[in-house]
N, C-alpha and C positions, 0 to 999 in steps of 0.2 A: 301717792296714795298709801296708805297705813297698812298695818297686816290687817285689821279688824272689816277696813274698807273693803279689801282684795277680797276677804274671805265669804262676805254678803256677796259681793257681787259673784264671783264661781261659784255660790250656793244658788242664788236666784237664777244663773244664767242653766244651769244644768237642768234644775227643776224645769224649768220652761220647756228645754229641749227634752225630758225624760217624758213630761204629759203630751208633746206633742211626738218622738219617737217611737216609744211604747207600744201604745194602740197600731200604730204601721207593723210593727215587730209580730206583734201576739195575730195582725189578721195575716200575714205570710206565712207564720208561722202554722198557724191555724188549718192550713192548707198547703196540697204537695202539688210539686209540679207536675207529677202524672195527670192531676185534676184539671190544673189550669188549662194542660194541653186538650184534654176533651173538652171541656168548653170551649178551647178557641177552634173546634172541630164542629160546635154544637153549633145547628143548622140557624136557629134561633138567636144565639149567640150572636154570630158573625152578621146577622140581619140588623139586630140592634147597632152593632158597632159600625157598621156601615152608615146606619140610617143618623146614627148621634154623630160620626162624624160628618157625613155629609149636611148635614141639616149646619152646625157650627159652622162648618164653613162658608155656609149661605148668610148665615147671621150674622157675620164677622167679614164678608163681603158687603151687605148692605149697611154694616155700619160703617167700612172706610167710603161710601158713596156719601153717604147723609150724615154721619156724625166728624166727618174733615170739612165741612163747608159751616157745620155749627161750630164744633171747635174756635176754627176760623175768627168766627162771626164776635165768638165772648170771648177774644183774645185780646182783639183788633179794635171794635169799636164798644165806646160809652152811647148807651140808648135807656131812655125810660125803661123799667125791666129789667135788666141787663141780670140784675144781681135775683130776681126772683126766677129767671131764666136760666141761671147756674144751679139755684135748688131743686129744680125741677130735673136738670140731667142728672143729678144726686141721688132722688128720691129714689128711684130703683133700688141702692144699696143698700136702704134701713128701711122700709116697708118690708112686713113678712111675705115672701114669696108667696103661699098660699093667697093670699090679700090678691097678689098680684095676677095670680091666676083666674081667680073670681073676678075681678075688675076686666081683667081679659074674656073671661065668657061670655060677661055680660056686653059687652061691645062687638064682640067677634058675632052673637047670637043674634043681636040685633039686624045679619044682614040676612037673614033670611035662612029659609034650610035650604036652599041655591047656590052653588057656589060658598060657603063659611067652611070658615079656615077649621073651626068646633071638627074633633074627630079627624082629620089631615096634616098631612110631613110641613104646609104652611104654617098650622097653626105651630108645632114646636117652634118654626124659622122665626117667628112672630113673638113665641115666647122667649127664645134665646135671647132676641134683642132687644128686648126690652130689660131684661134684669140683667144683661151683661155691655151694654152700651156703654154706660158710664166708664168699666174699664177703659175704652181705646178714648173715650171724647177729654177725659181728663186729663192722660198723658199729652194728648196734643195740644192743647191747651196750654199745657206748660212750654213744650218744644214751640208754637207760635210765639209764644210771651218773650220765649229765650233769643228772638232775633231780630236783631237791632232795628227797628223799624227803618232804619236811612237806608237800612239794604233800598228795601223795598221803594224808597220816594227816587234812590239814585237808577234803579232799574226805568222807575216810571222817566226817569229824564232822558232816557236813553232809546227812547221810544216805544218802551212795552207797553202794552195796554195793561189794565187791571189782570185781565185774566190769567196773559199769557206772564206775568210777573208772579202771580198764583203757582200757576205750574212749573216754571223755568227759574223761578228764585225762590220762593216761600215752602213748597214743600218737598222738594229736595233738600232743604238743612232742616227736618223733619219727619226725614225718612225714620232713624232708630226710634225716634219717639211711637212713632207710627207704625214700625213694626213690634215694637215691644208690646205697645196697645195691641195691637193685633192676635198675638199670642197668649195674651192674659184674655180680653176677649173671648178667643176661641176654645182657651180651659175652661173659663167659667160657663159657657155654653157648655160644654161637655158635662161635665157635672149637676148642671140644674135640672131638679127635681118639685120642688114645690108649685112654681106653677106648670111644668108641663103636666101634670098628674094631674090634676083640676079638668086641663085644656082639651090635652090627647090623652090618654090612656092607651089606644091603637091606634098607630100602631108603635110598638114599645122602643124606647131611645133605653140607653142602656141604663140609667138611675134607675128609669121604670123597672127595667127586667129584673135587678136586684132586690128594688121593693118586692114584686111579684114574687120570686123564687123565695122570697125569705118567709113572706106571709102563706106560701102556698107548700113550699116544702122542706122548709127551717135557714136554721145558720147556716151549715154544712153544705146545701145547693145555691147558698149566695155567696160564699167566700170567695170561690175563684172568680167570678163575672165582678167583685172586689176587687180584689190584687191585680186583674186586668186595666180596671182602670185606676187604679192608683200607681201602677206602673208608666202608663201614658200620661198621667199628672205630673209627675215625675222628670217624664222629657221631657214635655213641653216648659217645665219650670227652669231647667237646665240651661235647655238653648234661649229662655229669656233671660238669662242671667249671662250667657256668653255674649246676648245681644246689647244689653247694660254695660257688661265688660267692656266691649267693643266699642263702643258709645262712647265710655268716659278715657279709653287711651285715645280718641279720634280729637278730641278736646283740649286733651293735656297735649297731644299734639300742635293742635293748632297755637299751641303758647310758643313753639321751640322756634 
């Protein structure tokens, strides 16, 4: 590579990192930690972060229920469909969330004021997994693809049924896959806003309460309930990246 090369690319790569660092810097910055700590004292507060992390984890449990058996399914088999059944697990990521919220009221409304998810901790769980599904179904997806199907026919020869070849051979060599889906999942649940705002409004996940505090009592009361959760983004990107890690020594392993 040339001096002219090198110097494009540390020009572009820095840029990249200065628009996406920047903004993180100016909102910590923006805010002391005296603040953060009463807000994670704030009664309100801690009810959100409870409520957005529990609800995520409900979402990102029913996706490894129902979105490991789809994976599966558009891994493993060719069916009429097959390929407009992959656009569809997709479409969550390039529809506007709000789109997606509406399209959710209007089906959630439809079941009546009895029981509707509309204004309930279901309808977030409902929302979360709809616009973060995609995360965990596509990684596995690939981790199914990544295993040599003869596993699986030598298993069946050896008297496993379907199933128990499923559980005992197929996704155990798709566990990392499956937990890194799981972690990405469970962030992007935490962060989603556009359509739970549509959906639930009350009671408030924590995007909501940021919205709320900023339109209700400026920048300055939304900063810390900010940095809070750009802090937990943070881990959880971490330890998907240690999970990655781990992944691809477990591989370059399996060469030696």
């Amino acid at each position: 590579m040339n001096s002219l090369a090198r110097t494009v690319l540390l020009v572009c790569s820095a840029l990249c990192l200065l628009i996406i660092v920047v903004p993180l810097l100016s909102l910590f910055l923006g805010t002391s930690p005296a603040a953060v700590w009463r807000t994670l004292l704030d009664a309100e507060v801690v009810s959100a972060i409870s409520l957005t992390f529990s609800c995520a984890l409900l979402a990102t449990l029913l996706g490894i229920v129902l979105g490991t058996p789809l994976a599966y399914l558009l891994s493993r088999y060719q069916f009429p469909g097959r390929d407009f059944m992959k656009a569809l697990v997709d479409l969550p990521l390039v529809i506007p969330h709000p789109v997606a919220g509406i399209a959710l009221l209007l089906t959630l409304s439809a079941l009546g004021s009895e029981g509707t998810p509309v204004g309930h901790w279901t309808g977030i769980v409902i929302a979360m997994f709809f616009v973060a599904s995609p995360l965990l179904i596509n990684p596995l997806q690939e981790g199914f693809r990544s295993i040599p199907v003869e596993m699986e026919w030598t298993a069946r020869t050896l008297g496993l049924g379907p199933t128990r070849t499923f559980f005992r051979v197929s996704l155990p060599l798709v566990r990392n896959h499956l937990l890194a889906g799981a972690l990405m999942m469970w962030a992007r649940s935490l962060s989603e806003f556009g359509a739970i705002v549509i959906l639930v409004y009350n009671p408030k996940v924590v995007s909501v309460l940021i919205y709320d505090r900023f339109t209700s009592h400026g920048l300055e009361a939304a900063l810390p309930v900010a940095a809070i959760l750009v802090v937990v983004s943070i881990i959880v990107f971490l330890c998907l990246r240690a999970v990655q890690d781990r992944s691809r020594w477990i591989a370059g392993s399996s060469w030696l």
